[in-house]
DSSP file (Angstrom, degrees, kcal/mol; ACC not computed):
  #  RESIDUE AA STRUCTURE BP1 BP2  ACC     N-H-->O    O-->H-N    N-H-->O    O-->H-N    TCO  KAPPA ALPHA  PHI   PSI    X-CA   Y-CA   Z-CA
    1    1 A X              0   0    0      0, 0.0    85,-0.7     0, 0.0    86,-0.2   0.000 360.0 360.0 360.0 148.4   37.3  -95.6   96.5
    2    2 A X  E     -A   85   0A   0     83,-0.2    83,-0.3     1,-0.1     3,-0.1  -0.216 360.0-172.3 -66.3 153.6   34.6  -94.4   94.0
    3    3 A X  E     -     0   0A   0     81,-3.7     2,-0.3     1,-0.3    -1,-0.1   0.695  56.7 -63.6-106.9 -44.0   33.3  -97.3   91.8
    4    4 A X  E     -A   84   0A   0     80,-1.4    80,-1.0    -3,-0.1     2,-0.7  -0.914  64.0 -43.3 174.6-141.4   31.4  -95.2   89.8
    5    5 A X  E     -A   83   0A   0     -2,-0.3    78,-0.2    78,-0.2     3,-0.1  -0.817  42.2-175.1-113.5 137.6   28.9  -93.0   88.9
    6    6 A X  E     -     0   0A   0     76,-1.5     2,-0.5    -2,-0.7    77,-0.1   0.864  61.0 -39.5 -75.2 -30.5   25.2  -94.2   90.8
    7    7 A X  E     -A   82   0A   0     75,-1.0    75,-1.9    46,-0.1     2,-0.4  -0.986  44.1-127.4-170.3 156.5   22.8  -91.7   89.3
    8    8 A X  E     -Ab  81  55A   0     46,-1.6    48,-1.0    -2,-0.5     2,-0.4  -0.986  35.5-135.9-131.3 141.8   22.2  -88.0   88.2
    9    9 A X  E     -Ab  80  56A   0     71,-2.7    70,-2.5    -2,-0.4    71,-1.3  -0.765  12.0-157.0 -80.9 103.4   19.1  -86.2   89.6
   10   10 A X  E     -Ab  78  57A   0     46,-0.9    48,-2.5    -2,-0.4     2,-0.6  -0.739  17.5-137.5 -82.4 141.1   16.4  -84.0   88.3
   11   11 A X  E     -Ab  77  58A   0     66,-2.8    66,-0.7    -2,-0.3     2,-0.4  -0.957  32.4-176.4-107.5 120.2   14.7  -81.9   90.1
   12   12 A X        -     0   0    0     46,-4.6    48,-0.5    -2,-0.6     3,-0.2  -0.908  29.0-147.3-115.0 122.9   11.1  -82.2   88.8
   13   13 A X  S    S+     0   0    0     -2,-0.4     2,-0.3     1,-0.2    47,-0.3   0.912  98.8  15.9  -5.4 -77.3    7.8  -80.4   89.7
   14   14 A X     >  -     0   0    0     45,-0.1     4,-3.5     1,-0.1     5,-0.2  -0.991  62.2-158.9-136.5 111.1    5.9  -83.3   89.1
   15   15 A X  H  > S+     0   0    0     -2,-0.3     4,-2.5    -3,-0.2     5,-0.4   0.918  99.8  49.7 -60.6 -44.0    7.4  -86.8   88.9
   16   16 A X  H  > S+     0   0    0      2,-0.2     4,-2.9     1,-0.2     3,-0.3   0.958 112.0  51.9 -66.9 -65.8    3.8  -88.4   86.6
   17   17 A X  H  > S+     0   0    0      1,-0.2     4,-2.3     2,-0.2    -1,-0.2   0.976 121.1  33.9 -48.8 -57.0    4.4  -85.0   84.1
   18   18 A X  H  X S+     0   0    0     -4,-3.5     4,-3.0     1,-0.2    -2,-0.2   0.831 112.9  52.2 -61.1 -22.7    8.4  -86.1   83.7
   19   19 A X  H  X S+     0   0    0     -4,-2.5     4,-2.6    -3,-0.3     5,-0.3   0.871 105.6  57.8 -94.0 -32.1    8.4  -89.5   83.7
   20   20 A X  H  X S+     0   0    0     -4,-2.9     4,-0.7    -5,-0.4    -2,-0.2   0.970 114.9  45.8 -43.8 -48.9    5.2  -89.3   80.5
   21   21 A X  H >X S+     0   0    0     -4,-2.3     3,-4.7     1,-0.2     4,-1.3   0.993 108.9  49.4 -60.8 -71.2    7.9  -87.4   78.7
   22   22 A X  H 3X S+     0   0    0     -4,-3.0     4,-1.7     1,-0.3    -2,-0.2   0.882 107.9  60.7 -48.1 -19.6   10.9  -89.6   79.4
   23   23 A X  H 3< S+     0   0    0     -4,-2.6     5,-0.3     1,-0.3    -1,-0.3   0.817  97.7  51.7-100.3   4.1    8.8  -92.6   78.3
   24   24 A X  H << S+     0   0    0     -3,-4.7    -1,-0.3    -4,-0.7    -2,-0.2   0.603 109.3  54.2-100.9  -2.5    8.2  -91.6   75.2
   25   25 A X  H  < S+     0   0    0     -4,-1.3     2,-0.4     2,-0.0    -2,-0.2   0.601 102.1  62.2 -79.6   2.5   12.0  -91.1   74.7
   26   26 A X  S  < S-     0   0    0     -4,-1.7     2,-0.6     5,-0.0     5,-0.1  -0.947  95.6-100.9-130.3 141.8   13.0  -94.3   75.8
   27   27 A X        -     0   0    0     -2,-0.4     3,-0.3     3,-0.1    -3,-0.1  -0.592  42.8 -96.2 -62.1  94.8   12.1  -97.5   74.1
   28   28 A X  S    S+     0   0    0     -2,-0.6    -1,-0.1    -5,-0.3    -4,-0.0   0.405 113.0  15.4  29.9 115.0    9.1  -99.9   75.5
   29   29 A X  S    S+     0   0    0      1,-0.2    -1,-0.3     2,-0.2    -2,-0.1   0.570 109.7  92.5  93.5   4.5   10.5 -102.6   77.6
   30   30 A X  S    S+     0   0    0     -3,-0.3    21,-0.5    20,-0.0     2,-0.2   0.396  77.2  55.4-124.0   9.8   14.0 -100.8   77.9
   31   31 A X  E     -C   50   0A   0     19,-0.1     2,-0.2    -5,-0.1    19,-0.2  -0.891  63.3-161.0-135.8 158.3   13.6  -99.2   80.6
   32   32 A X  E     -C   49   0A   0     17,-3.4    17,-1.0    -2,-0.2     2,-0.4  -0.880  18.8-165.7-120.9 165.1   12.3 -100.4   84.9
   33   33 A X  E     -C   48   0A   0     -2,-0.2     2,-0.9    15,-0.2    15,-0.2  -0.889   4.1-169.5-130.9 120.5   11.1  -97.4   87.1
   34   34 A X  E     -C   47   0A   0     13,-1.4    13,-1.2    -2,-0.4    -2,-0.0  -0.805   9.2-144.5-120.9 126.3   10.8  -98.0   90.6
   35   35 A X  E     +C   46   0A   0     -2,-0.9     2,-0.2    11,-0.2    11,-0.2  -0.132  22.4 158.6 -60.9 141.7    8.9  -95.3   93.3
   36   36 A X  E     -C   45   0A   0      9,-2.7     9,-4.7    -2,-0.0     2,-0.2  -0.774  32.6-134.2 171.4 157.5    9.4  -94.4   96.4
   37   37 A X  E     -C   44   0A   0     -2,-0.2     2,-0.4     7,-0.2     7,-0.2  -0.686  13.5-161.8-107.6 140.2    8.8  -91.6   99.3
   38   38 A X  E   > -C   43   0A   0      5,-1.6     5,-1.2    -2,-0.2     4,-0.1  -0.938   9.9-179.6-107.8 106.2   12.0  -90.2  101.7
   39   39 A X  T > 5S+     0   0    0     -2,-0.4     3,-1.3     3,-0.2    -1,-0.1   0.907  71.5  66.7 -62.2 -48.5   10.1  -88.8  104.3
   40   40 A X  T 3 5S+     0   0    0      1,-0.2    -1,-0.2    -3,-0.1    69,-0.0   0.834 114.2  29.8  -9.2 -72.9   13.4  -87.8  106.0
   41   41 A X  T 3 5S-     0   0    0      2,-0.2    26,-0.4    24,-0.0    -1,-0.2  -0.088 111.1-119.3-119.0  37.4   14.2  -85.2  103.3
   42   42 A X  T < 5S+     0   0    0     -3,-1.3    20,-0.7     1,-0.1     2,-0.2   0.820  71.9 126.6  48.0  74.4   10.3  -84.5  102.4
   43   43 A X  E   < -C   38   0A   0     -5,-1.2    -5,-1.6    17,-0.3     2,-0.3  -0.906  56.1-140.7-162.2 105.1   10.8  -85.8   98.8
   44   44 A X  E     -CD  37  59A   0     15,-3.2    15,-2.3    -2,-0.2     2,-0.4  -0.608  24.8-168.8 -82.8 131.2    9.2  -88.5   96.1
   45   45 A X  E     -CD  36  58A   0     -9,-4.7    -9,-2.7    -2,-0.3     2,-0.2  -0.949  17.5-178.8-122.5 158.1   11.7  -90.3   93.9
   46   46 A X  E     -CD  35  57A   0     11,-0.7    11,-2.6    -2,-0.4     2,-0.9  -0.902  18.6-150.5-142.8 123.5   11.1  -92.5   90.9
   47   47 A X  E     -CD  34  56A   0    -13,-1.2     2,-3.3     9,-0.2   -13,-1.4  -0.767   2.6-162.4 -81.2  84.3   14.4  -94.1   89.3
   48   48 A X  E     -CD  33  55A   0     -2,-0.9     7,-0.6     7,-0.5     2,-0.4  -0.432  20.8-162.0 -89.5 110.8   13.9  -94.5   85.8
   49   49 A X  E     -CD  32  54A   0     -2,-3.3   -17,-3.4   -17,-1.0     2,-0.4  -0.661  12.1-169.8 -93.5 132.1   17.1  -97.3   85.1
   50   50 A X  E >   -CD  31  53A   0      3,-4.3     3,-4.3    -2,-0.4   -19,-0.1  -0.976  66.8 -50.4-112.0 127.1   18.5  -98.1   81.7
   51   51 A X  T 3  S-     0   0    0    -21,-0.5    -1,-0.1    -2,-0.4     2,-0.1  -0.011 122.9 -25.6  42.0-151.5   20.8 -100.9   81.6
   52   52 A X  T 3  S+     0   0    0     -3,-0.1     2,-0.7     2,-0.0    -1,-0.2   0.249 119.0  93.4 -71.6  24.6   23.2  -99.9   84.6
   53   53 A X  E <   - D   0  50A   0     -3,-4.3    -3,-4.3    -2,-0.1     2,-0.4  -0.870  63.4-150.0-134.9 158.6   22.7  -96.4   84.5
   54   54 A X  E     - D   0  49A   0     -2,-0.7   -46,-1.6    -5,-0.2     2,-0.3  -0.992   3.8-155.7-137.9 123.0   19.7  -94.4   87.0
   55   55 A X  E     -bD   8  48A   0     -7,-0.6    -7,-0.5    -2,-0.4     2,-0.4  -0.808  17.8-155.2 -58.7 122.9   17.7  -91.3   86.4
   56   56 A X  E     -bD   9  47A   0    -48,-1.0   -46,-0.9    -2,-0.3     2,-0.4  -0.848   8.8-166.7 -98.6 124.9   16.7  -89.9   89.4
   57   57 A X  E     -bD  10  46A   0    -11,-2.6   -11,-0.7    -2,-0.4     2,-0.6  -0.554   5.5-158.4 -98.1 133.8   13.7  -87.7   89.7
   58   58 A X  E     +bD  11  45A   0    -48,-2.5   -46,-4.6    -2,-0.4     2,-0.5  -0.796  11.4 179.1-119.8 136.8   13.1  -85.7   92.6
   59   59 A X  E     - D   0  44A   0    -15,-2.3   -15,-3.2    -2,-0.6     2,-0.2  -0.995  28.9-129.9-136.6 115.7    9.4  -84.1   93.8
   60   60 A X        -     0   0    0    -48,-0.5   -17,-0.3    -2,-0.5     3,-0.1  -0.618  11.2-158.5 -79.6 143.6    9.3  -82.2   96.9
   61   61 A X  S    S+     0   0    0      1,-0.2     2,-0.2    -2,-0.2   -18,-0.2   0.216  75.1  24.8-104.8  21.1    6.5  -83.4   99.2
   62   62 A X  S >  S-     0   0    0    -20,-0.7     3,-2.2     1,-0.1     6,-0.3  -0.728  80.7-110.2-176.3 139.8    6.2  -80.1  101.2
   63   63 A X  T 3  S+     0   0    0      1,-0.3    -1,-0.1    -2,-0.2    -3,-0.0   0.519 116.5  49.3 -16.5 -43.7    7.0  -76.0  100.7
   64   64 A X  T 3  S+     0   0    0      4,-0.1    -1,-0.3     5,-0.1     2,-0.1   0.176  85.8 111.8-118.5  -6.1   10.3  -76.2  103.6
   65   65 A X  S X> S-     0   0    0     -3,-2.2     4,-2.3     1,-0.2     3,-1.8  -0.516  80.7-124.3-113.2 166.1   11.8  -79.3  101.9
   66   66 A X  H >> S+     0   0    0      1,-0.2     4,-2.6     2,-0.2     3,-1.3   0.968 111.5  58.2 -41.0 -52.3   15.3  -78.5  100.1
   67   67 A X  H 3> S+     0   0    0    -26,-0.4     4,-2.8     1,-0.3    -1,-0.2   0.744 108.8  49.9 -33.9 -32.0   13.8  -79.8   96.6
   68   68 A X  H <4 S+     0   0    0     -3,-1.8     4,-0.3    -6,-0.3    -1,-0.3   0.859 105.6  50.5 -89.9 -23.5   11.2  -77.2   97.1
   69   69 A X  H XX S+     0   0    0     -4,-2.3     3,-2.4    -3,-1.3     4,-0.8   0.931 108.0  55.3 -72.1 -38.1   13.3  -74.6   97.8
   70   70 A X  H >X>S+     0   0    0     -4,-2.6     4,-3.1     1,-0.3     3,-1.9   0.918 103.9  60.6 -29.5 -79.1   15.5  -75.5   94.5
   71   71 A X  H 3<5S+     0   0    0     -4,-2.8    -1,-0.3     1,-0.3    -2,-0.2   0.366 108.5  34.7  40.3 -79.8   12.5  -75.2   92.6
   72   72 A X  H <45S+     0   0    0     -3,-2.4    -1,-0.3    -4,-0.3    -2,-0.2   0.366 120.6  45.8-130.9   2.6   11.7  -72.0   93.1
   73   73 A X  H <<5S+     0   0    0     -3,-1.9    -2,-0.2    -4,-0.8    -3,-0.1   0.822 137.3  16.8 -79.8 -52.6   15.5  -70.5   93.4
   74   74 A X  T  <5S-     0   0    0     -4,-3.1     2,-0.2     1,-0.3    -3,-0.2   0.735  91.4-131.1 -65.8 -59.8   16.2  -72.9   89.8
   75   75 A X      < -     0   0    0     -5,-0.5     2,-0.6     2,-0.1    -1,-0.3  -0.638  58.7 -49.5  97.1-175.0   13.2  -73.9   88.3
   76   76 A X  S    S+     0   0    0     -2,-0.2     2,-0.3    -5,-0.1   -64,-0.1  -0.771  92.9  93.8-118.7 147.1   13.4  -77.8   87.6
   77   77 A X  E    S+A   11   0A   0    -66,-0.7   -66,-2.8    -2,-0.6    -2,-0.1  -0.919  77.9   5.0-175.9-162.7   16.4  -79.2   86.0
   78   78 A X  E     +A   10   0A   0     -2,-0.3   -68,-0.3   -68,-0.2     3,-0.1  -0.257  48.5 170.0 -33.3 126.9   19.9  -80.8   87.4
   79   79 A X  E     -     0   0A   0    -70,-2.5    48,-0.6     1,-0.3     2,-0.3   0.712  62.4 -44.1-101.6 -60.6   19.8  -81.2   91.3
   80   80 A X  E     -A    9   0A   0    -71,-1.3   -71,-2.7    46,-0.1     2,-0.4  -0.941  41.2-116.4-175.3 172.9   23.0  -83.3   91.5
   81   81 A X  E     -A    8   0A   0     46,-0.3    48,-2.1    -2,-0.3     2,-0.5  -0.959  32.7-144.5-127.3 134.4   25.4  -86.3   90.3
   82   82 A X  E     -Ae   7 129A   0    -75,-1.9   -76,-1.5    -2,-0.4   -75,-1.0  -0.956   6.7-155.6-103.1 121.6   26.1  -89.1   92.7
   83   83 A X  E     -Ae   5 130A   0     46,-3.4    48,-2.6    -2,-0.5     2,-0.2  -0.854  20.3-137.9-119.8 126.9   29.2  -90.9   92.9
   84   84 A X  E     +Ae   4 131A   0    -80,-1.0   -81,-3.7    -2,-0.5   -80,-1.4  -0.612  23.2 178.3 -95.7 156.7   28.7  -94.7   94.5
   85   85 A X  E     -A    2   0A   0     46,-1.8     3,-0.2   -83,-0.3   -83,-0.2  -0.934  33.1-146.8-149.2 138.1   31.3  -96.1   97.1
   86   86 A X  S    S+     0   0    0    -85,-0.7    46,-0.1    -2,-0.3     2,-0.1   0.058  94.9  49.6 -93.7  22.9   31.2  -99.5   99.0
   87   87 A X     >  +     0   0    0    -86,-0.2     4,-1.5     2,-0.1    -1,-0.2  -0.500  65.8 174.7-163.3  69.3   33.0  -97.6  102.4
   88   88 A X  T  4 S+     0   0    0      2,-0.2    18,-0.1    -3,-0.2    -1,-0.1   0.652  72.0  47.0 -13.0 -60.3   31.2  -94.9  103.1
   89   89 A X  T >> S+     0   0    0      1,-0.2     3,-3.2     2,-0.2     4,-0.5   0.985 112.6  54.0 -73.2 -69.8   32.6  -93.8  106.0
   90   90 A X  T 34 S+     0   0    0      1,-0.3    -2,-0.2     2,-0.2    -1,-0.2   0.425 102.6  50.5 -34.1 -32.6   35.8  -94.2  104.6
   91   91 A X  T 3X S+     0   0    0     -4,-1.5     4,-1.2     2,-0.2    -1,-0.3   0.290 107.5  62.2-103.2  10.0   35.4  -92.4  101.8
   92   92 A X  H X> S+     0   0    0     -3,-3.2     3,-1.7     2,-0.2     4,-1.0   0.890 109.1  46.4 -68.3-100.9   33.9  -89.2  104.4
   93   93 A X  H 3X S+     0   0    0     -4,-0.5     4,-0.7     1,-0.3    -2,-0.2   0.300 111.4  46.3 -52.0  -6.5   36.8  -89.3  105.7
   94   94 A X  H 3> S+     0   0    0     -2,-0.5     4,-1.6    -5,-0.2    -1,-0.3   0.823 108.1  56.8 -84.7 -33.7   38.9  -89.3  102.5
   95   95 A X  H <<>S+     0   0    0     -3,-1.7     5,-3.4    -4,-1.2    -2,-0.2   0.737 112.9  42.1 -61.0 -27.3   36.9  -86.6  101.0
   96   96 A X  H ><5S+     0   0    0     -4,-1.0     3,-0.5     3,-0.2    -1,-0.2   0.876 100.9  61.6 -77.4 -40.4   37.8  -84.4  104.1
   97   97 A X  H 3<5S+     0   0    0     -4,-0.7     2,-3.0    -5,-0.2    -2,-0.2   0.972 110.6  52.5 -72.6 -68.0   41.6  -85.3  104.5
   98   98 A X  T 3<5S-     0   0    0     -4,-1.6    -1,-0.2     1,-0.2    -2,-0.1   0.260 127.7-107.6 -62.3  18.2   41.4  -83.5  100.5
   99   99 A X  T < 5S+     0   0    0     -2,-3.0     2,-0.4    -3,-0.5    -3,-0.2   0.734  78.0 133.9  64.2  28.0   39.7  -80.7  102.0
  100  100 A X      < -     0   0    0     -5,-3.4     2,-0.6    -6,-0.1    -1,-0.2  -0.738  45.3-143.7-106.0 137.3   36.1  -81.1  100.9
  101  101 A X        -     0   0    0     -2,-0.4    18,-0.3    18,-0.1    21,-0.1  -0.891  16.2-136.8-110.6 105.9   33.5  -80.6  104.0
  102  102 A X        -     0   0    0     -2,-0.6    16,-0.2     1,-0.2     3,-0.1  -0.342  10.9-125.1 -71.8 164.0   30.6  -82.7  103.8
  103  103 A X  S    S-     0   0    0     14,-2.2     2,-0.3     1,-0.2    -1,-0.2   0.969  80.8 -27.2 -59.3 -52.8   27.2  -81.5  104.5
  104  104 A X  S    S-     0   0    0     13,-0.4     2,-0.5    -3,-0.1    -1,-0.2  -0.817  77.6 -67.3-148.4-173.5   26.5  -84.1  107.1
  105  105 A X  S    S-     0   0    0     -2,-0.3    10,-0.1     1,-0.2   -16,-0.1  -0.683  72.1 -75.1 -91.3 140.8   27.2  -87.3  108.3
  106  106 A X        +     0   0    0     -2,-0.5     2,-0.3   -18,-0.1    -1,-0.2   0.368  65.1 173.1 -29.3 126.9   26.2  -90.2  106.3
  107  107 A X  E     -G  115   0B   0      8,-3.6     8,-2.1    -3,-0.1    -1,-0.1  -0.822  42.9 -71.5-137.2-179.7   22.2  -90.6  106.7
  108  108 A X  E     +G  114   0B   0     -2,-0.3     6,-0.2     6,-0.3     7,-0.2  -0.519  60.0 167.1 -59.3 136.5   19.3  -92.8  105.2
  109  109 A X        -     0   0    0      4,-0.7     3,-0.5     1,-0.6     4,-0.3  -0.416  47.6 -41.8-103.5-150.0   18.7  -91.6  101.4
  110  110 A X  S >  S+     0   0    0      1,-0.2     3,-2.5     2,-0.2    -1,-0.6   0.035 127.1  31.9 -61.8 161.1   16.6  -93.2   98.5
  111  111 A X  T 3  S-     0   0    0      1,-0.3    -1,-0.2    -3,-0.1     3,-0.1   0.661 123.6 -82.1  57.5  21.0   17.2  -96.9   98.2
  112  112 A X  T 3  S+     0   0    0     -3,-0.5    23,-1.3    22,-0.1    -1,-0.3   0.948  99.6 139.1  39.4  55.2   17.7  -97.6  102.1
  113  113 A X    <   -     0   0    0     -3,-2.5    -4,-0.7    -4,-0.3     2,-0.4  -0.543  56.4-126.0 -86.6 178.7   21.3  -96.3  100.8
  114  114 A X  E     -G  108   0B   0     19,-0.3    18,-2.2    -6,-0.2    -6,-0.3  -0.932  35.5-178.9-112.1 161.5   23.3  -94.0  103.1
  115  115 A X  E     -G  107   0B   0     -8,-2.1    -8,-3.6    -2,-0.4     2,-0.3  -0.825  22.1-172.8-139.1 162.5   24.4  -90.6  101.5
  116  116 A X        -     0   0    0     14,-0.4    14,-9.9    -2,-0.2     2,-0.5  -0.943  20.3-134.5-162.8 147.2   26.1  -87.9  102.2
  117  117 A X  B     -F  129   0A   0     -2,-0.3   -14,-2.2    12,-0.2   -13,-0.4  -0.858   3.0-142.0-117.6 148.5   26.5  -84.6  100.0
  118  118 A X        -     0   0    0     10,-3.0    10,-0.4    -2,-0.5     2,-0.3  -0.395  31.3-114.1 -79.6 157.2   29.1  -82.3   99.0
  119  119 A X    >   -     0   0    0    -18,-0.3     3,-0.8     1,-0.2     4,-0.4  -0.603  18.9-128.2-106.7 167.9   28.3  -78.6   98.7
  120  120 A X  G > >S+     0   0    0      1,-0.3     5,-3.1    -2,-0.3     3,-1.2   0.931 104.8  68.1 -74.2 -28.4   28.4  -76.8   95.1
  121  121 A X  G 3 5S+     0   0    0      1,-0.2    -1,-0.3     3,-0.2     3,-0.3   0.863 105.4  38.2 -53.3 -25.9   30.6  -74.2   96.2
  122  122 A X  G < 5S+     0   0    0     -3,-0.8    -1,-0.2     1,-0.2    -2,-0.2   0.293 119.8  47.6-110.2   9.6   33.7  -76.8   96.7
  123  123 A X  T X 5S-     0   0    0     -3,-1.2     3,-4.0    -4,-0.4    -1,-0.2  -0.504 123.7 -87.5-139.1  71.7   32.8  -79.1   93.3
  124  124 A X  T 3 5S-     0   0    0     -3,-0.3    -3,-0.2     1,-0.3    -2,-0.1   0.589  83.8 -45.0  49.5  49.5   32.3  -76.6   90.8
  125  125 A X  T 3 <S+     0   0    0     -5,-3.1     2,-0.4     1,-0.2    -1,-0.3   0.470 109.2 113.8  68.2  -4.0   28.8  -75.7   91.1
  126  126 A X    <   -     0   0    0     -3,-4.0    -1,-0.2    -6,-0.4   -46,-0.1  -0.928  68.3-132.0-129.7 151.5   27.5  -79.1   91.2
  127  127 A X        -     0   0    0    -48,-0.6     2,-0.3    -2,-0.4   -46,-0.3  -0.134  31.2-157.1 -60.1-168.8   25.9  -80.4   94.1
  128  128 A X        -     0   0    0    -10,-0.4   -10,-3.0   -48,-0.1     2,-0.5  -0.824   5.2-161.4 169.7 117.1   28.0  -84.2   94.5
  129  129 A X  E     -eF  82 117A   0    -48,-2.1   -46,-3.4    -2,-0.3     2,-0.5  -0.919   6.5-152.1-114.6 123.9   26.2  -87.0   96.5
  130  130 A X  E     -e   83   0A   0    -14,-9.9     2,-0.7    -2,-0.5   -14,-0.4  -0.720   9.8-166.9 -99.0 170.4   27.9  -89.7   97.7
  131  131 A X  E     +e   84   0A   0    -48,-2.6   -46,-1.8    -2,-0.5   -16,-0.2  -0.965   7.4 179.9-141.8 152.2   25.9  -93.0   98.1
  132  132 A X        -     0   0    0    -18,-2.2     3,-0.1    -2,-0.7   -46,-0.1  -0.488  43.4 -50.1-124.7-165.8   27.4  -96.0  100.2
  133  133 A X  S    S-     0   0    0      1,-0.2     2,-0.4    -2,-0.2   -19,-0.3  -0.058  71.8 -72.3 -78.4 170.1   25.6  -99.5  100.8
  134  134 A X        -     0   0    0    -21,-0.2   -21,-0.2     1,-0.1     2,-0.2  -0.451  56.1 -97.8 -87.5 147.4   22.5 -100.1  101.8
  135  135 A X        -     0   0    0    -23,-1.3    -1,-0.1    -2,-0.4   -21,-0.0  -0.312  43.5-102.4 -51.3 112.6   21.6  -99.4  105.4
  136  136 A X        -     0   0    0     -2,-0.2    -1,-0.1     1,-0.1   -24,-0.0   0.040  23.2-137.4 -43.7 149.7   21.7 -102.6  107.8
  137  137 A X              0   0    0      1,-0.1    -1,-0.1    -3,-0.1    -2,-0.1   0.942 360.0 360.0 -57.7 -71.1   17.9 -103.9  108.5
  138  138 A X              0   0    0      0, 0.0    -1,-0.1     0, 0.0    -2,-0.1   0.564 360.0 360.0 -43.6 360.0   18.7 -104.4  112.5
């Protein structure tokens, strides 16, 4: 079952240039941002979190990676809305018995999470990440 929704996604040029803007819209001290690289899917995030609720900004780190292809079909703007689940798997396999095809099978994303995404053609024209618990250590 969903719990709720984990973040919605920009796709940025340049994470430094977006996040200077967002931080003069948000109030001093009211906001956390925390960095990090997915090499995987050849991509810098920074999470700017309010209270419970997560910005995430997405920066391709090379020409081939989706983000960059986005980009430059898009321009930078929405990528996608993420809807969090504590059963990942479980909720793969629900999304499928309702006829929805995931891209792939749950893999590594931001946030040692696993994810898995929906395609825009079958959610109205937005892309739909799921995000599951964080990935065992072992």
């Amino acid at each position: 079952m969903f719990k709720r929704i984990d973040h919605v996604a920009i796709a940025v040029n340049s994470i430094d240039a977006t996040l200077a803007t967002f931080k003069q819209l948000v109030d001093e001290g009211v906001a956390s941002i925390s960095y990090e690289e997915v090499p995987a899917q050849k991509v810098k995030v920074a999470f700017l979190q309010i209270g419970d609720t997560k910005i995430e900004f997405l920066e391709p780190m090379a020409p081939d990676s989706t983000v960059s292809k986005y980009l430059e079909k898009r321009g930078e703007g929405l990528h996608h809305i993420a809807l969090e689940t504590d059963e990942i798997h479980n909720e793969v396999a629900g999304v499928k018995a309702r006829g929805f095809n995931p891209l792939s099978d749950p893999r590594l994303g931001a946030e040692n999470k696993l994810v898995t995404f929906l395609h825009p053609k079958e959610t109205g024209r937005v892309l739909v990440e799921l995000v599951g618990q964080e990935a065992s250590k072992d």
